[in-house]
C-alpha positions, 0 to 999 in steps of 0.5 A, a space after each residue: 500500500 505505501 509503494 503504490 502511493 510512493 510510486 504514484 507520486 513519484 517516490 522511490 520505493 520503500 524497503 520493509 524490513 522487520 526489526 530482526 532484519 534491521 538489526 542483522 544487517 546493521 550488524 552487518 554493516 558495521 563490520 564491514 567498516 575499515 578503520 583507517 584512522 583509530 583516534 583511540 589509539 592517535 589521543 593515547 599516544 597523544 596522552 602518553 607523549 604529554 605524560 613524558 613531557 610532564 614527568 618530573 616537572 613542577 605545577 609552574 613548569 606545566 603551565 608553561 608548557 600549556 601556554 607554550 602548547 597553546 600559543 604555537 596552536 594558534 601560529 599552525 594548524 592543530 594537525 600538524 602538532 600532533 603528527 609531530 607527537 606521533 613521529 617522537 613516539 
């Protein structure tokens, strides 16, 4: 009933599927999904790197290195930040 009037008026078909069917084939296709980027893994070794970075250091020092963290985010572009992390690790 509801493809005939979609049809009539001009609308694609709909395609009706049970809750089971939806759920199978969800499942589906999230395992058919390639990571190429695991930003799990890219904010961990983010953590880890700062986490060196801050070892031994006082609270002063640490403020430091933010506000150095932040004022050379505004002269470039974020991204390129964290490729740099990533290569020292």
């Amino acid at each position: 009933m509801f493809n005939s009037l979609n049809l009539k008026l001009g609308y694609p078909v709909i395609d009706i599927r049970s809750p089971n069917e939806l759920i199978s084939y969800l499942v589906m296709k999230t395992k058919e999904i390639k990571k190429d980027f695991d930003s799990v893994e890219f904010f961990r070794k983010i953590k880890e790197q700062i986490a060196k970075e801050f070892e031994g250091k006082t609270f002063e020092q640490k403020k430091e290195i933010i506000n150095k963290m932040k004022k050379d985010k505004k002269k470039s572009h974020a991204s390129n930040n964290y490729h740099r992390i990533l290569k020292k690790s």
